[in-house]
Structure formats: structure tokens, C-alpha cells
MARLOMI-994365 format. One record per residue (C-alpha): x, y, z; residue in one letter. Coordinates in pm, whole numbers, plus 50000, padded with zeros to 5 digits. Example, Ala and Ser with C-alpha at 12.3 -4.5 7.8 and 13.67 -1.06 7.14 Angstrom:
<recs>
REC       x       y       z   r
REC   51230   49550   50780   A
REC   51367   49894   50714   S
</recs>
This chain:
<recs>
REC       x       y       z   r
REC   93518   82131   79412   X
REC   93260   82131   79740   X
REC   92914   81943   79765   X
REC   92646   82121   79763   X
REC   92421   82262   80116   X
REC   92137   82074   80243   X
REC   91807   82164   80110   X
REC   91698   82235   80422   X
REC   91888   82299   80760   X
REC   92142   82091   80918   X
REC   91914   81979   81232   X
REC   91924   81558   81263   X
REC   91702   81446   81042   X
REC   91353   81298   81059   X
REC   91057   81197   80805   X
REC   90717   81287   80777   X
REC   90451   80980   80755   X
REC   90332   80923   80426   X
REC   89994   80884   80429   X
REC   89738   80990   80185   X
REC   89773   81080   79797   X
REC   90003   81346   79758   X
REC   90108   81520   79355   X
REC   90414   81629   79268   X
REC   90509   81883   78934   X
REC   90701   81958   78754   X
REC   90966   81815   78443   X
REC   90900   81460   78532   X
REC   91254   81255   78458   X
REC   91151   80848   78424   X
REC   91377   80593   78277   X
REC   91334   80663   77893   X
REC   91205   81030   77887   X
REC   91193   81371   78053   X
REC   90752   81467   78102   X
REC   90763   81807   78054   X
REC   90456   81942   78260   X
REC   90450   81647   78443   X
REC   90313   81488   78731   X
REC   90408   81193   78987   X
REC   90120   81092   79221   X
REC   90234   80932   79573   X
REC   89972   80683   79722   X
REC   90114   80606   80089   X
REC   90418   80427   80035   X
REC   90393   80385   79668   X
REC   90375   80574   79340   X
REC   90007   80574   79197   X
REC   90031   80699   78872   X
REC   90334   80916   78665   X
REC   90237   81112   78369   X
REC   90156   81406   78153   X
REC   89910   81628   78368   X
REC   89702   81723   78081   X
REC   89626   81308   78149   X
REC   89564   81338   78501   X
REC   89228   81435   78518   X
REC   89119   81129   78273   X
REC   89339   80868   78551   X
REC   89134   81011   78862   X
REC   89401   81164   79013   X
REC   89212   81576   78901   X
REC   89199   81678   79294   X
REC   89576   81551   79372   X
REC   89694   81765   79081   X
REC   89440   82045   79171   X
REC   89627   82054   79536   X
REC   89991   82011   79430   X
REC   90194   82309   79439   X
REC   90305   82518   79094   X
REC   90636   82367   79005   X
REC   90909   82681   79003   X
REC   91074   82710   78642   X
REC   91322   82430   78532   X
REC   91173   82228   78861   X
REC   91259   81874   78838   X
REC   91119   81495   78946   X
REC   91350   81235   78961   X
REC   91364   80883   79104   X
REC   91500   80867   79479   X
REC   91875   80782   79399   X
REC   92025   80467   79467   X
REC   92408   80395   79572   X
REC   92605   80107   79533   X
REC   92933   80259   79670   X
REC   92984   80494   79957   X
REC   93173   80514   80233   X
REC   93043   80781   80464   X
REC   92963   81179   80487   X
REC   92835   81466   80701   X
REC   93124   81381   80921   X
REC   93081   81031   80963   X
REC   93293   80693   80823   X
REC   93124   80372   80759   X
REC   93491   80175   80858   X
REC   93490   80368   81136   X
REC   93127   80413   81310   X
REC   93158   80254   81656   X
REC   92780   80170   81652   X
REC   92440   80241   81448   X
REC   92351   80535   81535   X
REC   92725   80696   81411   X
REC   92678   80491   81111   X
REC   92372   80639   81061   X
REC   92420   81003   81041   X
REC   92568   80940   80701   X
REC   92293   80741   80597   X
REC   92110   81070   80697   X
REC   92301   81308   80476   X
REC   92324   81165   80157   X
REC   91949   81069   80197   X
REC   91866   81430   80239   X
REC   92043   81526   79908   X
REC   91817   81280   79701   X
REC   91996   80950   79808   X
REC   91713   80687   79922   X
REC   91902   80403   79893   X
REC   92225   80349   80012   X
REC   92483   80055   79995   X
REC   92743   80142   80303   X
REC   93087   80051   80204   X
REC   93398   79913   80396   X
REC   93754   79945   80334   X
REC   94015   79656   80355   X
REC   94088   79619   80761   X
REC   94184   79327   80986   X
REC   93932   79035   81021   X
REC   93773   79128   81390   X
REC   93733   79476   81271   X
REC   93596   79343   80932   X
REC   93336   79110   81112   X
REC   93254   79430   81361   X
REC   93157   79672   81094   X
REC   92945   79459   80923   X
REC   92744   79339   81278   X
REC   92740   79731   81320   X
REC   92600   79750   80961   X
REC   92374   79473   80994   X
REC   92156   79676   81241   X
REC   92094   79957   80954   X
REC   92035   79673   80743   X
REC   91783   79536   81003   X
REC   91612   79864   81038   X
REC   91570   79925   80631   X
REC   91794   80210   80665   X
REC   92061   80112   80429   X
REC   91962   79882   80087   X
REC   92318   79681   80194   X
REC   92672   79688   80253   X
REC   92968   79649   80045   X
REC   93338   79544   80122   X
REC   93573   79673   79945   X
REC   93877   79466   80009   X
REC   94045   79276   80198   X
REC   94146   79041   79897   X
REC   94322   79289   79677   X
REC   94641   79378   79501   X
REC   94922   79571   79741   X
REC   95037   79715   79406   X
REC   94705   79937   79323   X
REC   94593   79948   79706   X
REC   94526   80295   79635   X
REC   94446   80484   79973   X
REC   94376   80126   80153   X
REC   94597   79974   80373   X
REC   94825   79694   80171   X
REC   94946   79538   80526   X
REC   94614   79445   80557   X
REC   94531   79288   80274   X
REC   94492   78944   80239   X
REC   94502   78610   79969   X
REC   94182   78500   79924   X
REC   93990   78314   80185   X
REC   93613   78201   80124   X
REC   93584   78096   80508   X
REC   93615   78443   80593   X
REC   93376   78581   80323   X
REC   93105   78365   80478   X
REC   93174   78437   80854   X
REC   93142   78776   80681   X
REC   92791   78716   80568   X
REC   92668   78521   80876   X
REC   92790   78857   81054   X
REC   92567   79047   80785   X
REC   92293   78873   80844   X
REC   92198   78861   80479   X
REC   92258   79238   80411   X
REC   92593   79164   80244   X
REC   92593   79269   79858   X
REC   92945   79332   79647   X
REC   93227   79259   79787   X
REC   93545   79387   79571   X
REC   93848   79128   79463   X
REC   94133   79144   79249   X
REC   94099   78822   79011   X
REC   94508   78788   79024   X
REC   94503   78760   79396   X
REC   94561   78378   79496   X
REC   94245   78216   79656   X
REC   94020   78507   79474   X
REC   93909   78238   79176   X
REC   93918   77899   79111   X
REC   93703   77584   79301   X
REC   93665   77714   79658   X
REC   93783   78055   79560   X
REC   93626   78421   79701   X
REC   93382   78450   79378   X
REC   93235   78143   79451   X
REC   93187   78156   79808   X
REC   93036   78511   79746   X
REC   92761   78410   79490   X
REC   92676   78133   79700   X
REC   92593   78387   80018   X
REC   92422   78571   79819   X
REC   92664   78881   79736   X
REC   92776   79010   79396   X
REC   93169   78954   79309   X
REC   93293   79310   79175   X
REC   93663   79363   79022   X
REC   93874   79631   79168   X
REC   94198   79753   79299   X
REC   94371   79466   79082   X
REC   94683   79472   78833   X
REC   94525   79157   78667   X
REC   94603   79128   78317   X
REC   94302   79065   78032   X
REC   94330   78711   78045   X
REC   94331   78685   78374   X
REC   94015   78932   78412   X
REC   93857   78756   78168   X
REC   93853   78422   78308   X
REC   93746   78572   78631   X
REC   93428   78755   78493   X
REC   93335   78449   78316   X
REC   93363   78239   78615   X
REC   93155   78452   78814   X
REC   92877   78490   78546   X
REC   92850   78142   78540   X
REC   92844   78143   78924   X
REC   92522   78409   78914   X
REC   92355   78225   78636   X
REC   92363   77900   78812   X
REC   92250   78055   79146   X
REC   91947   78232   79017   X
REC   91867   77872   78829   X
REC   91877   77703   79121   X
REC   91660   77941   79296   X
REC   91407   77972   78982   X
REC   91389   77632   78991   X
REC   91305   77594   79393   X
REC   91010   77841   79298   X
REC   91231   78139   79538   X
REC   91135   78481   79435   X
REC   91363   78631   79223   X
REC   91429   78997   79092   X
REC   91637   79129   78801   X
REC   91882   78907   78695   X
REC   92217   78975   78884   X
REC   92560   79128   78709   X
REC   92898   79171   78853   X
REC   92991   79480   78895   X
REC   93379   79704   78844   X
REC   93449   79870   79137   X
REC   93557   80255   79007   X
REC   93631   80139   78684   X
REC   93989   80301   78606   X
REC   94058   80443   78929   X
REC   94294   80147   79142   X
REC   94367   79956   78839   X
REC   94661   79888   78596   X
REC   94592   80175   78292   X
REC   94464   80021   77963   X
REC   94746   79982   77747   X
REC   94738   79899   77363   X
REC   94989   79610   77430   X
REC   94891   79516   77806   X
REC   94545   79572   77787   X
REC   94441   79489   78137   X
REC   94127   79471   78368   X
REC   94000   79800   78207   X
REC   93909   79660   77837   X
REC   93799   79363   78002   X
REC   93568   79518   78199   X
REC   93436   79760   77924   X
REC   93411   79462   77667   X
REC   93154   79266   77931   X
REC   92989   79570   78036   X
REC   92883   79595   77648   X
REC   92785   79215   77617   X
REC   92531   79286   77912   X
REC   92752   79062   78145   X
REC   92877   79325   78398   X
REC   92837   79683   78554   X
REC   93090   79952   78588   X
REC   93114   80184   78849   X
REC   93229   80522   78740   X
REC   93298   80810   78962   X
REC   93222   81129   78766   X
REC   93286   81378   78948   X
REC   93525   81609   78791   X
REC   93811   81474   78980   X
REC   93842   81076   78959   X
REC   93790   81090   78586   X
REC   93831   81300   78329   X
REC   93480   81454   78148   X
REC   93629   81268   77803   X
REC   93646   80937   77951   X
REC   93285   80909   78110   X
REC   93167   81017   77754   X
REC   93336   80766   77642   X
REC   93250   80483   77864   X
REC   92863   80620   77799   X
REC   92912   80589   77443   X
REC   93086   80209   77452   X
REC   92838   80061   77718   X
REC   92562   80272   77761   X
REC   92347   80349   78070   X
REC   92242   80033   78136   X
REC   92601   79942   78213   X
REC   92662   80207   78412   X
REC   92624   80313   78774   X
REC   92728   80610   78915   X
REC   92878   80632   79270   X
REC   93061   80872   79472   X
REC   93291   80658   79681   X
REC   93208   80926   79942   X
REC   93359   80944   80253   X
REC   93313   81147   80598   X
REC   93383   81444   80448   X
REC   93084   81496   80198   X
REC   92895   81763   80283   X
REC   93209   81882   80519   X
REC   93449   82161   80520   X
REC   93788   82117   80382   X
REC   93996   81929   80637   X
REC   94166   81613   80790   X
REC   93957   81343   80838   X
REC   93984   80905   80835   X
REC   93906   80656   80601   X
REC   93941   80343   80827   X
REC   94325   80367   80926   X
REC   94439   80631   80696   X
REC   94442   80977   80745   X
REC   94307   81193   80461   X
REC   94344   81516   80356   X
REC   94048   81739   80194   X
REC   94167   82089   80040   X
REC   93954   82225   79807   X
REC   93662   81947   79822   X
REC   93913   81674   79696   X
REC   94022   81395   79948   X
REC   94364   81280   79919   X
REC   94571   81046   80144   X
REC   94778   81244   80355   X
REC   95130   81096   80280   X
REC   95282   81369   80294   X
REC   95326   81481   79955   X
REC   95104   81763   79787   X
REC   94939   81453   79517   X
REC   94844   81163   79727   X
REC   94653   80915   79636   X
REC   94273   81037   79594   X
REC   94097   80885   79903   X
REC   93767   80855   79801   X
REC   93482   81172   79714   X
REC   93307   81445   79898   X
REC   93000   81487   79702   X
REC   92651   81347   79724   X
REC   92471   81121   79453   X
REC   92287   81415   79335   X
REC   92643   81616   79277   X
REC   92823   81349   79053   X
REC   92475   81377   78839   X
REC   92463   81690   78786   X
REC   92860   81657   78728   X
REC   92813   81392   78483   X
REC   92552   81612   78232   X
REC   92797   81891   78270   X
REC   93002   81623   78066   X
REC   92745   81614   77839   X
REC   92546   81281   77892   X
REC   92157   81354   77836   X
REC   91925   81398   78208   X
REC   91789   81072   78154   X
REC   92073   80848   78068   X
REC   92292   81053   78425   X
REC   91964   81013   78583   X
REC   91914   80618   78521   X
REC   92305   80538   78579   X
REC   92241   80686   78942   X
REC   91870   80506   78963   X
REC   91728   80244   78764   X
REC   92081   80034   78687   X
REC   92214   80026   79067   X
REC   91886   79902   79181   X
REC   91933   79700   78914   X
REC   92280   79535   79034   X
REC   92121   79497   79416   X
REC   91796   79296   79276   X
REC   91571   79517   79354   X
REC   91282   79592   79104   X
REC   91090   79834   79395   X
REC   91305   80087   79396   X
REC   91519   80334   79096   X
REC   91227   80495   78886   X
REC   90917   80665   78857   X
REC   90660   80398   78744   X
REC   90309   80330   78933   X
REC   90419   80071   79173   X
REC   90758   80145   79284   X
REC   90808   80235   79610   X
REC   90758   80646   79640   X
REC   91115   80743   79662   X
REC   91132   81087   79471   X
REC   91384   81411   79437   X
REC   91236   81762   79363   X
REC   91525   81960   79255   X
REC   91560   82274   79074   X
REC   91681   82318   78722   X
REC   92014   82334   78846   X
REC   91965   81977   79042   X
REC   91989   82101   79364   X
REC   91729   81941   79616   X
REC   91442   82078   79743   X
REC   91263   81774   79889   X
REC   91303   81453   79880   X
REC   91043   81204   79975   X
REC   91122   80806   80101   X
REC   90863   80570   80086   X
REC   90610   80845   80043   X
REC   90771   80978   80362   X
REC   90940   81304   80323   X
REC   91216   81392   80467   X
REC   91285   81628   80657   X
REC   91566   81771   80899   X
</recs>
């Protein structure tokens, strides 16, 4: 399994202004339907106008479409994808960039495979190096080069650890989420806990401390049981719900109404049992009442092509994001590589901790946004539920009603690919990019 080539070359990468009105054709994919002969009109920084192009003409827009090139056969439109959970690529490691501009030649390659927005995610390390990634972060965050960052760990369970390090895991301890966010300098989103881990719920606990910074609480690497689970989801929707009242209420601006999230449902959690049921149904059963989001990595080899069906047809897209979990070696040649302190092991495009035995733990994923779509229809999910799940429900979980589909309005983040959903261009904030 290997991610795909760039569109383009492998030069660093830079973007072309976006000025002017600029068309683009071709099978237009928006949140509830694929356009067949379709056409998306940038304006600048924004979309204009999305469409039939038989209706063009009628909107105004009869030069834009008269200049934009003839789509090739099968050519596709999609939103610029959004990511809620990735750890690195093209070389580079988010837990282990020593400054910005490292950081940032990750940032680079999944954005050049279609990814516009992307949440950079931490593994569980000691506190100074904690509180030094996210300053590093921060500066991305600063620049509007990454839509966040996510922490995944250090408050979870030693027993599903998974390719983390368990020494360094820790009970839970809300000081140190919010010297964590006051080193973030508001660009903090998720941060993943284990509900069973002591100090993670409860009055003073992690979930609280993270709702009130601002960040969404998201269940993971935990051998919780149901009840447990349970009580933790419901006290952080309570958490969110109160928040966003108080903010409503102080006349703040507010977006789409925040959900927790499950961080790689399945993958570094006790298995669902039919007599120890465990974080998985509990998760699943408030994905479908609306109450949380599950991550799902569906790429061939975190789960199996049965169970994201499955998971589509219990919670639907809407409760559903896609992520990759990437890590330095996306868009890399088989080899060793790190993920924080852990060496890793890639052989054959699958990244496993290198333990020294042939099945290690998997250590995270080597393919772009774009990939685990395409992977994810191969399973047979329709274009525009994959599409939405990688789009329109992450930006969703970070707030954000700018970004994640094609509608007049929304910032111009768009992917050309062809039939096959392979990139040919990708445009950011009407900007395209380029290498």
C-alpha cells in the first residue's frame, strides 16, 4: 500500500495569488450531490457561485465558463479537504519538528494532495517537550497555515498505548492542559483522553478544563468500559452545551455547534465484545444520537473494508470524519523513520513500530486525505458521503462554517482530480498551489 505522487513535482511549494474570477469543470461533488457538467466559480478568496453550467450563463458568470478549461473525462471538483488528525508526511514529524519551518513541510505535502486544512497532531511526550511542540505549532497556527493542533495523549491508558510511549503517560492533570493552551495561543482543538484514566473526568477533571480553553475532549487509546464511556461522553456534552450557552448568551460569535470526537474509533481501544461492550458501542451509540464524531481510518490497513461500511451504515456521514493519522512517511519511500520517541518501521507503505517483531503495533498511516477517500469508495461508500466525511463534518468538529464544501461563500478551497481521485490542482483560498 504506497500514497500516491504529487500532482506536480516535488520542488518546495508555493501558491499563486488569487485574484480575479476564475471557473472550474468538471463533475462538481458538493455536500448532497455529484453536478455532472458542472461548474465552481472562484471570486478572489471565495467561491462565487457552484452549479450546473447549462445555469451559468443565466448567474453572470457566461465569460468565466467561456475561459475555463474542458474538464478531461471522469474530471472531478471537490471541496479542499479538511483533517482533524495527522501527524506529519513528506519526511517530516509534527512531535518532532524542531521549529516552523520543519513543521511546515508537512503542512506542504498533504496540502498539495487536496488537503487545505490541516489539524497537526502530537503524540503523548514529557511536559517541556509537550509545551515546545505546541509553541512550535502555535507559529503555523499564527500564520493560518494549519486550521489547529491536536494532542493525542498524554492522559491515556498504558494498556492500549498502542505505538505511544506508556512511560510517558500521565493521570490526568487540567493545570497542564491549560499551560498547554496558553502555549497554543488559542490554536489548541482535540485533545485525546481515556475516560478511565484518574483525573480525566469528574469536577476539575481534563474534559472540563479542555472545554473551558476552548478545545474539544475526544476518547481514545482507553480500555474504559461502557459505563464508564458513557458517563464521560455525557459529561463532556454537557460541558460543550454549556460553553456555547454561555458564549450565545455574551453575544460571542459562534459557529456549528461543537461534538466530541473518537479518536480512530477501534484502533487503541478494548474490542467490542457482546458481554464487555466497551468504548466502541459507546461511541457508535452517541455518534448516532448526533452527540459525537468518530474518527475512522480507512485505509485498507487500520480497518477492515466491512467495518467502515458498517460504521457508514449505523452513523452516517455526518458522524464521520475521515483521517489518516499520517506520519513522516506519507508520501515517502518504505523505510525507518520516528514518531516522537519511537522508531517505526514502513515496508510496503504500512508503518509499524519497530519492536522487533515482524507485526508491531501499526504506528500511524502513510497516505494523504485524498488516498483514504478514494480508499473508502473502493469500500463501497457513495463519492459524496467519502467526500463529506473528509470535508464538510471535520470542519464541522473544528467550528468552522468557511471552510469543507462547495457553496457560494465558502472560502475557495477546491481539488481537481481525475476520475481516479488523483490531484491535478488544488486551489487554497482561491490561491493555487503550486510546487
Amino acid at each position: 500500500m504506497t500514497s500516491n505522487p504529487a500532482p506536480q513535482s516535488s520542488a518546495p511549494q508555493s501558491e499563486s495569488p488569487g485574484e480575479g474570477r476564475t471557473a472550474l469543470r468538471g463533475r462538481v461533488v458538493t455536500p448532497t450531490e455529484v453536478i455532472e457538467d458542472g461548474v465552481v466559480v472562484l471570486d478572489g478568496a471565495s467561491i462565487a457561485w457552484v452549479g450546473d453550467r447549462r445555469d451559468a450563463v443565466a448567474a453572470g458568470f457566461a465569460a468565466e465558463v467561456e475561459a475555463a478549461a474542458e474538464p478531461a473525462e471522469g474530471q472531478l471538483v471537490l471541496p479542499g479537504l479538511v483533517e482533524v488528525h495527522n501527524h506529519g508526511g513528506g519526511g517530516a514529524s509534527f512531535p518532532d519538528a524542531e521549529d516552523a519551518q520543519e513543521a511546515l513541510v508537512a503542512v506542504r505535502e498533504h496540502r498539495r494532495h487536496g488537503t487545505t486544512s490541516l489539524v497537526a497532531s502530537l503524540v503523548t511526550a514529557q511536559r517541556e517537550t509537550l509545551l515546545r511542540r505546541v509553541a512550535i505549532l502555535a507559529e503555523l497556527g499564527d500564520a493560518g497555515e494549519i486550521a489547529g493542533i491536536h494532542l493525542e495523549g498524554p492522559f491515556l491508558s498504558e494498556v492500549r498505548c498502542g505505538a505511544q510511549n506508556p512511560h510517558d503517560m500521565l493521570d490526568g492533570d487540567a493545570d497542564l492542559v491549560r499551560a498547554i493552551a496558553e502555549a497554543g495561543r488559542g490554536h489548541v482543538r482535540t485533545m485525546t483522553f481515556a475516560p478511565e484514566v484518574p483525573g480525566n473526568t469528574g469536577p476539575g477533571g481534563v474534559v472540563e478544563a479542555l472545554v473551558e480553553v476552548g478545545a474539544v475532549p475526544s476518547v481514545g487509546h482507553t480500555d474504559a468500559t461502557s459505563e464508564q464511556t458513557d458517563a464521560a461522553i455525557a459529561e463532556g456534552v454537557a460541558a460543550l452545551a454549556a460553553r456555547r450557552a454561555a458564549l450565545v448568551a455574551a453575544g460571542e460569535p459562534v459557529g456549528p455547534a461543537p461534538r466530541l470526537t473518537a479518536t480512530h474509533l477501534f484502533n487503541g481501544m478494548r474490542p467490542l465484545h457482546h458481554r464487555a461492550p466497551g468504548p466502541i458501542a459507546s461511541c457508535l451509540a452517541a455518534a448516532a444520537r448526533g452527540e459525537l464524531v468518530v474518527e475512522l481510518v480507512a485505509d485498507g490497513t487500520h480497518l477492515a473494508p466491512g467495518t467502515v461500511r458498517s460504521v457508514f451504515d449505523l452513523v452516517g456521514p455526518d458522524g464521520i470524519v475521515l483521517v489518516t493519522d499520517a506520519m513522516a512517511a506519507a508520501g515517502m519511500a518504505d523505510g525507518t523513520y520516528q514518531l516522537g520517541p519511537m522508531a517505526v518501521t514502513v515496508a510496503h507503505g504500512v508503518a509499524r513500530l519497530d519492536d522487533g517483531t515482524p507485526e508491531g503495533s501499526i504506528a500511524g498511516g502513510t497516505f494523504h486525505l485524498l488516498d483514504v477517500v478514494r480508499a473508502t469508495v473502493e469500500c463501497g461508500i457513495p463519492l459524496v458521503d467519502a467526500v463529506k466525511t473528509a470535508s464538510l463534518t471535520p470542519a464541522g468538529v473544528l467550528g468552522r462554517a468557511d471552510i469543507g464544501a462547495l457553496e457560494a461563500g465558502r472560502r475557495a478551497d477546491v481539488v481537481v482530480t481525475d476520475a481516479d481521485l488523483r490531484p491535478v490542482g488544488v486551489w487554497r483560498g482561491g490561491a493555487q498551489v503550486i510546487d
